[in-house]
N, C-alpha and C positions, 0 to 999 in steps of 0.2 A: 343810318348811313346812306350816302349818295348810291343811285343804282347806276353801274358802267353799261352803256349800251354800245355797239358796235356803231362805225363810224358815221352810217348812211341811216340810221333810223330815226333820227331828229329830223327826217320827213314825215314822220310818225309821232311826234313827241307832241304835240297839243293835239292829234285824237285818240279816240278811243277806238282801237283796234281789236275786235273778236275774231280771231281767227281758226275755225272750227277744226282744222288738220291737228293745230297744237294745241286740241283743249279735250279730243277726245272723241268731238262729235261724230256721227254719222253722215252728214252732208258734207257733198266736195269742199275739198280746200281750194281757197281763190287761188289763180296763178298770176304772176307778176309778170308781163315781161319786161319792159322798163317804166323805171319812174326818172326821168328826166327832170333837172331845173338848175337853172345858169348853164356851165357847162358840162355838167358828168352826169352819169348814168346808172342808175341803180339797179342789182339785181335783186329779184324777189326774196329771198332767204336773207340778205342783207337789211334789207326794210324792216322785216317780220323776226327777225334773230336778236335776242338781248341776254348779257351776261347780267346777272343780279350779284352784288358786293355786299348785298343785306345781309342781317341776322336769317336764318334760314324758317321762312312758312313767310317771306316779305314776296305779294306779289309784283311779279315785272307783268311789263306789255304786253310781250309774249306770249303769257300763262295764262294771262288774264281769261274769264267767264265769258263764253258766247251763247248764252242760250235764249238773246232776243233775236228774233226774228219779226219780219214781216206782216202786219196784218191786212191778208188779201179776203176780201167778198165775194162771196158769189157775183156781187154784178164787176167788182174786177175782174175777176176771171174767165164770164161767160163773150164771147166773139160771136154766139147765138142770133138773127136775129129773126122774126119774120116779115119778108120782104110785100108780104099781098095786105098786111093791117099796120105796115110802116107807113109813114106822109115820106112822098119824094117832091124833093124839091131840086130843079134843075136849075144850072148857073148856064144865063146865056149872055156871056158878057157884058152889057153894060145892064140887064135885067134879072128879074128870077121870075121863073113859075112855078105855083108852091099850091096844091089845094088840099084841103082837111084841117079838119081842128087845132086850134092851138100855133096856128102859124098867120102870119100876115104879112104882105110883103110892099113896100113902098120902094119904086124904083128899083135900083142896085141893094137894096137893104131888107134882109129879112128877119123878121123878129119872133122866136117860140117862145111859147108864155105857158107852155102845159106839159105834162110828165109824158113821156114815150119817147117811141123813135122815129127818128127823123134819116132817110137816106140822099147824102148829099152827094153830086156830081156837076161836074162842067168845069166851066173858069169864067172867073169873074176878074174881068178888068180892073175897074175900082168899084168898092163895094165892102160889105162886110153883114157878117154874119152875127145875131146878135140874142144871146140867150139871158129871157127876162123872165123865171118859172114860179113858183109858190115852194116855199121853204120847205118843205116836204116833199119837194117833186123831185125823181130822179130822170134826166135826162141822156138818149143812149143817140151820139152823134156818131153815124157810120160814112166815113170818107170814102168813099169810092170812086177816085181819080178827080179831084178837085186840084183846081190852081187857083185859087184865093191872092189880091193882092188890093190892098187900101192906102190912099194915099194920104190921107190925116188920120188915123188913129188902128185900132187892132182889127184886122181882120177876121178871127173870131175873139168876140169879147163877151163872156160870162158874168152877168151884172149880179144872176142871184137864182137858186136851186138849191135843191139838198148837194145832190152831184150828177157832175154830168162825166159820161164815159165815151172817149172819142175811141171808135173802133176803126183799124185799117182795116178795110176787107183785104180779102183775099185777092193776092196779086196786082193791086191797084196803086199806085203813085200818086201820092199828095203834095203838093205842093202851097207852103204859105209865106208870105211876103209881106213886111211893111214900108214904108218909107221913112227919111231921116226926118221928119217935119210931122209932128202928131199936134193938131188939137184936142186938148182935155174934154173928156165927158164930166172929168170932176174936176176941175182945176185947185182946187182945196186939197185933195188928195196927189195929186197930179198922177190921174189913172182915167185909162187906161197906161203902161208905160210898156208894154210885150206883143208881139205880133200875134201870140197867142193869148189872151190873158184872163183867169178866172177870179172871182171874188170868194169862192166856194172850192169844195174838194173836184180834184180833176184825176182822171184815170185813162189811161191809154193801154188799148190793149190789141188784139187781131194778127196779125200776118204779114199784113199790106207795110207799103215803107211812107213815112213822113219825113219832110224839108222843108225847114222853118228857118228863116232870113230876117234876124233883129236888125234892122238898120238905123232903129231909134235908140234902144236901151235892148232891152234883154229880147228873146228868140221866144221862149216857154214859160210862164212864170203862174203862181197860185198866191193868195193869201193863206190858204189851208192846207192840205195836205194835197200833194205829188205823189200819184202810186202809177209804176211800168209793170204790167204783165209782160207785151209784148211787142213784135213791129220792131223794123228797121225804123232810128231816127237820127236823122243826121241836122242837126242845127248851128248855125252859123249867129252869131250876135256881136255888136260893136260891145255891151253890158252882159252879163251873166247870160250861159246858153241853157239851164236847165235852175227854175227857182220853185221851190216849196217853201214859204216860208215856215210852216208850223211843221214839215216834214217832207220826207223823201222817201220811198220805200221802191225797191227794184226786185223784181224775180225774175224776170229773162228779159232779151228784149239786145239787138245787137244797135250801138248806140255811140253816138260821136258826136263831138263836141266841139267846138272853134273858137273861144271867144277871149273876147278884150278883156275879159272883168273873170271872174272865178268860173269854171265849168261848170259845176252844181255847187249847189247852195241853199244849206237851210239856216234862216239866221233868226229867228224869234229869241228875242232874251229878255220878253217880258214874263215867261213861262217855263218854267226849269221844268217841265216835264214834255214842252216841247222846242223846236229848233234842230229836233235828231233825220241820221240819212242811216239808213238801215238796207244793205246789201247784200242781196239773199242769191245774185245769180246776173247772169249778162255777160257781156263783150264791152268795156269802155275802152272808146281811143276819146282821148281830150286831149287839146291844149288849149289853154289858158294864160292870158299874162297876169292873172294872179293866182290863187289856187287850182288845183285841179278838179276836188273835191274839198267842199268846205260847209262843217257843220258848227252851229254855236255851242248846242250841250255834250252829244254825244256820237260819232259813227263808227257803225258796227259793220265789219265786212264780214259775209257767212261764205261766201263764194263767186265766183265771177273772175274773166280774165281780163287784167289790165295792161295797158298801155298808156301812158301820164306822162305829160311835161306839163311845166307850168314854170312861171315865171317870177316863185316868189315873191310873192305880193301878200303876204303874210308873214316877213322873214322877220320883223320888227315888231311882230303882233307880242300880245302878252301871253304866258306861258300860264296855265292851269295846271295844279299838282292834284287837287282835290278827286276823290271819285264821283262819275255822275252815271244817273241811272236813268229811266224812261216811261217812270210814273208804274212802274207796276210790270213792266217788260227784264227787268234784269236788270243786272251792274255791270259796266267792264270797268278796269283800274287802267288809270292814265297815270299815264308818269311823270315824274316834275322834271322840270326843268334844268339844265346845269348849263357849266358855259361851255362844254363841249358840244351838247344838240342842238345850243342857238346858233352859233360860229357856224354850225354845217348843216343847217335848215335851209332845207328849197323847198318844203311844202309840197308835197304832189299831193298829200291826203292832209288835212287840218281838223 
């Protein structure tokens, strides 16, 4: 039999919603305050609240299993760093000056090519910042009051690394900017396309606040995985303001969103064990003129307060009834579709 869900949760009805308050857990339940889309206004027990019409042991949304969480590293997590065997490299706007290993600098352009950290400051007119490491190398980018801004392609661009972890110091304001007019470093791929953009896993973590301004396509984006420890970010994009392709993973971190194209987004659908957004904790304000938050396999919310509009731009998408899981991380049960949840789909969460 069909499951009846209450009126407003077919903002809810293509993801996958674990919601730890109604399943048991011990970690905070996320709090909603609205999810906005077209004109009305959701409150959070309305999103999260579902009647089941089933034979009785039939999971709903509601009910559904949350016990995937986040996997954060130590080097996600550590803000650590030390400052006397770091390389500092200062931005003096139309130049840099950068001495020690593993860095080189031409002109407005600097390029690291070796594992460690690197402490960046100043402002750079036009210019960009550009990490070229050994596949095993992890790299520890600590922002400490930079204004970054390039006018043909991303101001920091991640060409290849194991991972690289931008840290906000403590109490410091970043600032990153691109313009509307990129040319390709890979025109085949046509990438760079993000003001930030890595080819590798990226991790942001520290204190300190980031402001990143897509003016081309997207604000923040990854090929691999997107992990928030922490840091104020506030991103503006004409395209997607927060992209993981193969994943999304959040544990704190107060964070805001603006964009033309979906707020966050993980969208790999060559890999059913990735494409998932897993939310473990935060403050999200978003809006978006199409999703809010938008996953391809699975998103799991464990905690976090929201704030969502979005603009429907998935109200047309296709409906998934199947269960999907996270390769080893857990199951939550999605609900199928009827034409009740399509008729009143805005999508704040997909």
């Amino acid at each position: 039999m069909n499951k009846v869900y209450k009126k407003y949760v077919a903002l809810a009805a293509s993801a996958i919603l674990g919601v730890s308050a109604l399943v048991g857990c011990s970690a905070a339940a996320p709090t909603i305050g609205t999810i906005t889309g077209g004109a009305k206004s959701v409150a959070a027990q309305e999103v999260l609240t579902a009647t089941d019409s089933a034979a009785s042991g039939e999971t709903t949304a509601a009910s559904a299993s949350a016990d995937a969480t986040g996997d954060y590293s130590k080097k996600d997590l550590n803000t650590d760093y030390d400052a006397a065997s770091a390389v500092t490299i200062a931005l003096n706007g139309d130049s840099i000056a950068a001495e020690g290993q593993g860095v080189a600098t031409d002109g407005s352009t600097v390029t690291i090519s070796a594992a460690g950290t690197y402490i960046l400051s100043g402002s750079l007119t036009d210019g960009q910042i550009i990490v070229n490491a050994k596949d095993m190398d992890d790299v520890q980018l600590v922002l400490d009051g930079v204004d970054l801004y390039c006018s043909t392609s991303a101001p920091i661009y991640v060409k290849n690394a194991d991972k690289v972890i931008l840290t906000l110091a403590k109490g410091s304001q970043n600032t990153v900017k691109d313009s509307d007019n990129y040319t390709y470093a890979d025109a085949a791929a046509e990438e760079p396309d993000a003001a930030i953009f890595s080819k590798v896993d990226l991790s942001i973590n520290g204190s300190g606040s980031l402001t990143v301004e897509g003016s081309f396509n997207d604000a923040l984006g990854t090929k691999d995985d997107l992990t928030i420890t922490g840091g104020t970010i506030d991103v503006t994009a004409v395209g997607k303001g927060l992209h993981g392709r193969d994943s999304i993973s959040v544990l704190d971190g107060d964070i805001t969103v603006s964009a033309g194209g979906d707020g966050m987004q993980s969208n790999n659908d060559e890999d059913t064990t990735k494409g998932w957004i897993i939310l473990d904790g935060g403050t999200f304000h978003i809006t978006a003129g199409n999703d809010a938050i938008q996953a391809e396999t699975a998103l799991t919310v464990n905690g976090g307060t929201f704030n969502l509009t979005s603009g429907g731009g998935s109200a047309n998408a296709e409906q998934r009834s199947q269960d999907a899981g996270f390769g080893g991380r857990g199951q939550v049960a999605q609900p199928a579709a009827t034409d009740a949840t399509a008729t009143e789909s805005y999508k704040g969460m997909k």
